[in-house]
C-alpha positions in Angstrom: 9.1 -9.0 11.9 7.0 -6.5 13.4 4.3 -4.3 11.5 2.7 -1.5 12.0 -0.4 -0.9 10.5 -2.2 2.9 10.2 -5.6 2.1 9.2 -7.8 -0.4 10.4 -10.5 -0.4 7.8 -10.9 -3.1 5.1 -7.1 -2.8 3.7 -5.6 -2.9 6.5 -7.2 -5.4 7.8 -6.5 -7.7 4.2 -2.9 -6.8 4.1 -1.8 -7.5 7.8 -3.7 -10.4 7.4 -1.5 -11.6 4.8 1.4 -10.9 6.9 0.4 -12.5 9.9 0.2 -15.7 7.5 3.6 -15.2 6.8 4.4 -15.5 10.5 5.0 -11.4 11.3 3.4 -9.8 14.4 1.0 -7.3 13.6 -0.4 -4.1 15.1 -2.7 -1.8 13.8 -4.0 1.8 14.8 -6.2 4.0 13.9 -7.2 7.8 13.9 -7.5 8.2 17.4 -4.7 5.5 18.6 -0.9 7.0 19.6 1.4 4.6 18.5 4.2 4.1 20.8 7.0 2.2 19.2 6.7 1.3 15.4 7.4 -1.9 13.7 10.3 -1.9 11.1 7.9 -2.0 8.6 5.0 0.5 8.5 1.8 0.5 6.5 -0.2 3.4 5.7 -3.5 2.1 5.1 -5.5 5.2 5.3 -6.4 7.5 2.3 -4.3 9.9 0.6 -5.3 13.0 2.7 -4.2 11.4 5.6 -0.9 10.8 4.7 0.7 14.4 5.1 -0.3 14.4 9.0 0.5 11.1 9.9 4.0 11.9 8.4 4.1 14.9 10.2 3.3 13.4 13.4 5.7 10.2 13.2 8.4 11.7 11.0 10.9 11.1 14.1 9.9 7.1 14.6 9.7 6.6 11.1 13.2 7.6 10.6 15.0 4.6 9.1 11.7 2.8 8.5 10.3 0.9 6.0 7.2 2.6 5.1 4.6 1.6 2.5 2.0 3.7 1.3 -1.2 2.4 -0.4 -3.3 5.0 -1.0 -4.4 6.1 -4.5 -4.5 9.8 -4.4 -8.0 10.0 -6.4 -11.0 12.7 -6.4 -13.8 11.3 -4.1 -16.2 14.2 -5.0 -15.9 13.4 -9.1 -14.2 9.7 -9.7 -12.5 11.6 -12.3 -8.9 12.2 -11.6 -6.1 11.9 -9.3 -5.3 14.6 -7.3 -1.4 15.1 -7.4 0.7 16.5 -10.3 0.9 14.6 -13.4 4.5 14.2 -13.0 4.6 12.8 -9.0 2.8 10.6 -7.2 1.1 10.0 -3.5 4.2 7.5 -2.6 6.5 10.1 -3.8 5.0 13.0 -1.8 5.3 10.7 1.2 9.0 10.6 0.6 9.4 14.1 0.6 7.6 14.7 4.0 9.9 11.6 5.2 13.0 12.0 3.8 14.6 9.8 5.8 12.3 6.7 5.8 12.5 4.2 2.5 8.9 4.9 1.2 7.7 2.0 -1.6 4.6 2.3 -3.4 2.2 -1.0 -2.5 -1.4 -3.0 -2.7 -2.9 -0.1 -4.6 -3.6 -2.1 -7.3 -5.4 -4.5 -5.2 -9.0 -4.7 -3.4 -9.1 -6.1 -0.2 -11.5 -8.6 -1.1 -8.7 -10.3 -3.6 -6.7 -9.8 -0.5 -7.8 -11.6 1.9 -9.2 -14.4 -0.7 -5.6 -14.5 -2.2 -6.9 -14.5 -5.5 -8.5 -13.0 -8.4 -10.2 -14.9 -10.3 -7.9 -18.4 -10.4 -4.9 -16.0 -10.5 -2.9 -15.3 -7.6 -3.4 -11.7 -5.8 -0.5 -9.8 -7.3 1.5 -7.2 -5.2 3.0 -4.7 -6.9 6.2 -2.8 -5.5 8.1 0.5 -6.2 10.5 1.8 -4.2 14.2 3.4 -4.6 15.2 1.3 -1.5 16.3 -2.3 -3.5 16.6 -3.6 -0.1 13.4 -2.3 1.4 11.9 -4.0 -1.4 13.3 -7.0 -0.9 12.6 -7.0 3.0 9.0 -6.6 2.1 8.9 -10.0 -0.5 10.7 -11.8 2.4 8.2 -10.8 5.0 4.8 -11.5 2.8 6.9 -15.2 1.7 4.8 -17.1 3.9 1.2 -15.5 2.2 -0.8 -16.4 -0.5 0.8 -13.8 -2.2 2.8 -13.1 -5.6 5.0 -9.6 -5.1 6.9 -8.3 -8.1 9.1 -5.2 -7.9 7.4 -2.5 -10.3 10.3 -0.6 -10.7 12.0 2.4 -8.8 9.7 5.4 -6.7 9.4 7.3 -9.9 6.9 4.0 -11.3 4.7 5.0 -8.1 2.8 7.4 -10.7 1.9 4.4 -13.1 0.6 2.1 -10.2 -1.4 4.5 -9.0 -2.9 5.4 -12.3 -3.7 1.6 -12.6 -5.7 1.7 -9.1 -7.6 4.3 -10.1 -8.5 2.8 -13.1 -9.4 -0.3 -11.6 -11.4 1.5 -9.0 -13.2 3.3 -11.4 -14.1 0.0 -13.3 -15.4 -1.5 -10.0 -17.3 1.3 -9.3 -19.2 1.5 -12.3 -19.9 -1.9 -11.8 -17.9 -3.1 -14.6 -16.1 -5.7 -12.7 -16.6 -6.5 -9.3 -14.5 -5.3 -5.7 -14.0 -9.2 -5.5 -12.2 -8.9 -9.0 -9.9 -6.6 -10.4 -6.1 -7.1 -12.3 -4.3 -10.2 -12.6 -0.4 -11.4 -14.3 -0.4 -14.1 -15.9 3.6 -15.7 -16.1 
């Protein structure tokens, strides 16, 4: 499968990693890059105020696509909040600026240190998905099978809000140095 990956910092760097283990070609690009043709599955890998103009400027090519977003929407300037309404979510503002794309919430609750290590702690990295789109969901476990990898399906869009309140927690730990960016949340089955 083809990806294509917006960001190439640390994140998306760890996560097309991971799916180039699983045998998918990846391509990344970043602020300044025009991406031509997109992949069938899209990665946003930049931060939350990035989203709304990256949807604008793609929302024709992403039509149809397979697009995860894996920001977590959260104040820079305090550490102290998340910066969209209580009751929606960064993945679910993406799906209103691309209605026609199958947006999942995904790898916000990891670090890209546990992602390209594949673990945290002796735990497999755990990615967690929600999405309306069953199928979309289910095209993403397929193409990260191959990884080092667990992926578990969180639930529908509306479970976007409670994965990224769990990021921001988690960032907020690492941050005040209360666990390490090498560490962060693990399931044990």
């Amino acid at each position: 499968m083809k990806v294509t990956i917006f960001g190439k910092g640390n994140m998306g760097q760890s996560i097309g990693k991971n799916f180039e283990l699983a045998g998918n070609q990846v391509e990344y690009f970043g602020s300044s890059d025009r991406a031509e043709k997109l992949g069938d599955l899209v990665i946003m890998a930049v931060p939350f105020g990035a989203l709304e103009s990256i949807a604008n400027q793609y929302k024709d090519e992403l039509k149809g696509k397979i697009v995860i977003d894996i920001s977590n929407p959260l104040n820079f300037d305090t550490w102290d909040e998340l910066v969209v309404p209580a009751d929606s979510s960064a993945a679910q503002l993406l799906q209103s600026w691309l209605p026609d794309s199958k947006v999942v919430k995904g790898f916000n609750t990891t670090f890209a240190a546990t992602l390209q290590s594949g673990k945290i702690g002796d735990l497999p990295t755990t990615v967690l998905l929600a999405g309306d789109d069953q199928e979309a969901k289910g095209t993403i476990k397929e193409a990260l099978a191959g990884s080092p990898l667990r992926v578990f399906d969180a639930g529908a869009l509306k479970r976007a809000r409670e994965l990224e309140a769990t990021g921001f927690l988690q960032m907020t730990l690492a941050a005040s140095e209360q666990i390490a960016w090498t560490g962060g949340f693990g399931i044990v089955e």
